[in-house]
C-alpha positions in Angstrom: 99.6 99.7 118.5 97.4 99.2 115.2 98.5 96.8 112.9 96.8 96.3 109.1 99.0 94.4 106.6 97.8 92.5 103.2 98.8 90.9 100.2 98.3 89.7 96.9 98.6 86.1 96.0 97.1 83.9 93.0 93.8 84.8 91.9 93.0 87.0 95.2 94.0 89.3 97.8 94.6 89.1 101.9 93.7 91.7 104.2 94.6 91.5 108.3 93.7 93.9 111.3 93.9 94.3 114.7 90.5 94.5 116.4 91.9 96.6 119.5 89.4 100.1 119.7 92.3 101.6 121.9 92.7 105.3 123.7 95.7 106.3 125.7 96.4 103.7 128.0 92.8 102.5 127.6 91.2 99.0 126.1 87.7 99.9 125.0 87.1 96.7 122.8 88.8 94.0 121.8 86.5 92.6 118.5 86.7 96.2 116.5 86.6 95.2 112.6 88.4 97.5 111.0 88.0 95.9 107.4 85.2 97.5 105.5 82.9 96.0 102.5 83.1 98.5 100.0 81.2 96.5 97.3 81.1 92.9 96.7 84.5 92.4 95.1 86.1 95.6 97.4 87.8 96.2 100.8 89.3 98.5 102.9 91.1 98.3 105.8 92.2 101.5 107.7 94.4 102.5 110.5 93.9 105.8 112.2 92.2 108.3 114.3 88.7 106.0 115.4 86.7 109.2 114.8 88.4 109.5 111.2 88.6 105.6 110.3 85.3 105.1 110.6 83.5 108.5 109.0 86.0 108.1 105.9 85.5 104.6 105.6 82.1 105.1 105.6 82.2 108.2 102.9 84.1 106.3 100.7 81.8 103.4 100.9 78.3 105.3 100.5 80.0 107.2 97.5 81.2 104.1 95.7 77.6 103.1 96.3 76.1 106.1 94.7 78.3 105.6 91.6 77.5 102.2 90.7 73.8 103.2 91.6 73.7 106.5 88.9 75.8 104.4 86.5 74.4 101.0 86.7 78.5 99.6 86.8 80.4 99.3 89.7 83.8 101.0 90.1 87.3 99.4 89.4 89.3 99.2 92.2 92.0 101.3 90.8 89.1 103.8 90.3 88.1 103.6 93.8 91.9 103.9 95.3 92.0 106.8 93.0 89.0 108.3 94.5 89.6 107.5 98.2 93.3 109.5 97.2 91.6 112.2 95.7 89.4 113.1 98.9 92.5 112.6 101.2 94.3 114.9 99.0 91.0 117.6 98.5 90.8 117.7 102.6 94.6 117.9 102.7 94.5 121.5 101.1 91.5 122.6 102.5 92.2 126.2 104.4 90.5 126.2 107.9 90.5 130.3 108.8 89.8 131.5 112.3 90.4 134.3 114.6 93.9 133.0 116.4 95.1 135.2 119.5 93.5 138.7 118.2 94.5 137.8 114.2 91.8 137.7 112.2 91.6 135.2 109.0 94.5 133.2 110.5 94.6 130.5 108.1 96.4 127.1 108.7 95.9 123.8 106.2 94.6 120.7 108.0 94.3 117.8 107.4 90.3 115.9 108.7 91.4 112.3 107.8 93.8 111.3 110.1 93.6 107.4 108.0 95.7 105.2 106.1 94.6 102.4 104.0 95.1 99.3 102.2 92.3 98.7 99.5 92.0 95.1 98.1 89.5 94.4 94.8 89.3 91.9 92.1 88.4 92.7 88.8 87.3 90.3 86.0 89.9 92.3 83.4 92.8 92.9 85.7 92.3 90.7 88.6 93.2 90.9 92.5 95.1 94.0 93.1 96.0 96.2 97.0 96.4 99.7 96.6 98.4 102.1 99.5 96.5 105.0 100.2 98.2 106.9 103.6 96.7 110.2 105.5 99.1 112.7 103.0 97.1 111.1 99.9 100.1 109.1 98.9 98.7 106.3 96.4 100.6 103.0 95.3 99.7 99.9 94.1 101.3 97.1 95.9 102.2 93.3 96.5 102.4 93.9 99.8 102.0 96.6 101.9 101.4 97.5 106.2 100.7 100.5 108.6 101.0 100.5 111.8 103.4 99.4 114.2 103.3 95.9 113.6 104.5 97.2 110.3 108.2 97.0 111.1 107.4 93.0 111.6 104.8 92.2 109.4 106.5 94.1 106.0 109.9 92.1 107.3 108.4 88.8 107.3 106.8 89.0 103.8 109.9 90.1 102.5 111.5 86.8 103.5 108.4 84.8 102.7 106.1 86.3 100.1 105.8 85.1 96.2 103.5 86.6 93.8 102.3 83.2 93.1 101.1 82.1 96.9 98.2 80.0 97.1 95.4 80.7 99.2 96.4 77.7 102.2 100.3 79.7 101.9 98.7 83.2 102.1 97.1 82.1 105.5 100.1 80.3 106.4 102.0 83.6 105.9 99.3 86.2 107.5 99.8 83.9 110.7 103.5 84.2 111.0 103.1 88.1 110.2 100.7 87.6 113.6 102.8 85.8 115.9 106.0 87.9 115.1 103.4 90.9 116.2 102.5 89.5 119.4 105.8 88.1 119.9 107.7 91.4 119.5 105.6 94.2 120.0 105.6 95.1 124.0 102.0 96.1 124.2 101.1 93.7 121.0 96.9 93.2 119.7 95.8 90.2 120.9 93.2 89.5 118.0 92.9 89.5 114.2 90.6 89.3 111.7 91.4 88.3 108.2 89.3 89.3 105.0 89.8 87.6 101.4 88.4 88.7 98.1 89.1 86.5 94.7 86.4 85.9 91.7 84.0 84.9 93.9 83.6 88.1 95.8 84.9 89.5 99.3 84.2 87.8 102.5 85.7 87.0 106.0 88.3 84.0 106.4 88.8 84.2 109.8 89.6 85.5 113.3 92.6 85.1 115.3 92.2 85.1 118.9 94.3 84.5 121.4 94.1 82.1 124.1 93.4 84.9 126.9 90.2 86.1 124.8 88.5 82.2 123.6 
């Protein structure tokens, strides 16, 4: 039942994700951030596979990293979306050969990065921007964009509520009706959130959400 949503407003971008570290039937955790810092005007949120989420997440992160440390500039983050797609799509096509039921060099195309995500940046020349990046290497730049199945209620509400122009106050106000519809609708709903902005002055953590059962 993951849920990651974001927007952009004025000036700046919102991410929001569950913190449930879920198997089967199974709470592990209830306080998993699953918003990375990719640099200090960069982040990622992911839904997927744990295993994948957080090895991916972690590869992208250490190579945008190694660029801006060989380079001496940090990435755009339309040049980082572009590179998180790229990967997807390079382990997307990779073959995986094996012997299958007596047949040798039985090939079948896998896919490693079971992951989707929603990468927020501000740049000083183009501004705050979100970028969709899903586990077939599909890449769009957004206004808004969700995975997971608080999806269905989260993309619904910011249809009915979202302007380009939101300020930061009517951002939040928004992200927290996106939450309550979750947990109001969903029948085995997340009960906690955290929230990530990042704007001129660099990315960094707004907030938690957490219910009443968990304070």
């Amino acid at each position: 039942m993951e849920c990651v949503f974001g927007l952009v407003g004025n000036g700046f971008a919102i991410v929001a994700a569950d913190t449930s570290a879920v198997h089967s039937i199974l709470l592990h955790k209830n306080k998993e951030d699953k918003i990375m810092t990719l640099d200090s005007h960069k982040l990622v949120a992911a839904s997927g596979e744990p295993g994948d989420r957080v090895q991916f997440t972690e590869y992208v992160q250490k190579n945008v990293s190694l660029y801006q440390f060989r380079n001496g500039i940090p990435l755009s983050t339309a040049a980082a979306a572009n590179f998180t797609r790229g990967e997807l799509a390079t382990a997307l096509r990779k073959e995986f050969c094996a012997t299958f039921q007596g047949y040798s060099d039985f090939c079948v195309l896998m896919n490693p990065y079971s992951v989707n995500i929603l990468m927020a940046g501000y740049d000083k020349e183009a501004g705050a921007s979100l970028y969709y990046i899903d586990y077939i290497a599909t890449l769009h730049k957004v206004d808004k964009g969700a995975f997971g199945y608080g999806s269905y209620f989260s993309l619904s509400t910011m249809d009915r509520h979202y302007r380009s122009d939101m300020s930061v106050e009517e951002a939040i106000e928004l992200v927290d009706k996106c939450i309550l519809e979750i947990r109001s609708r969903l029948v085995i709903a997340p009960p906690n959130f955290v929230i990530k902005i990042v704007d001129k002055d660099g990315a960094r953590e707004y907030g938690w959400r957490i219910s009443t059962a968990d304070a």
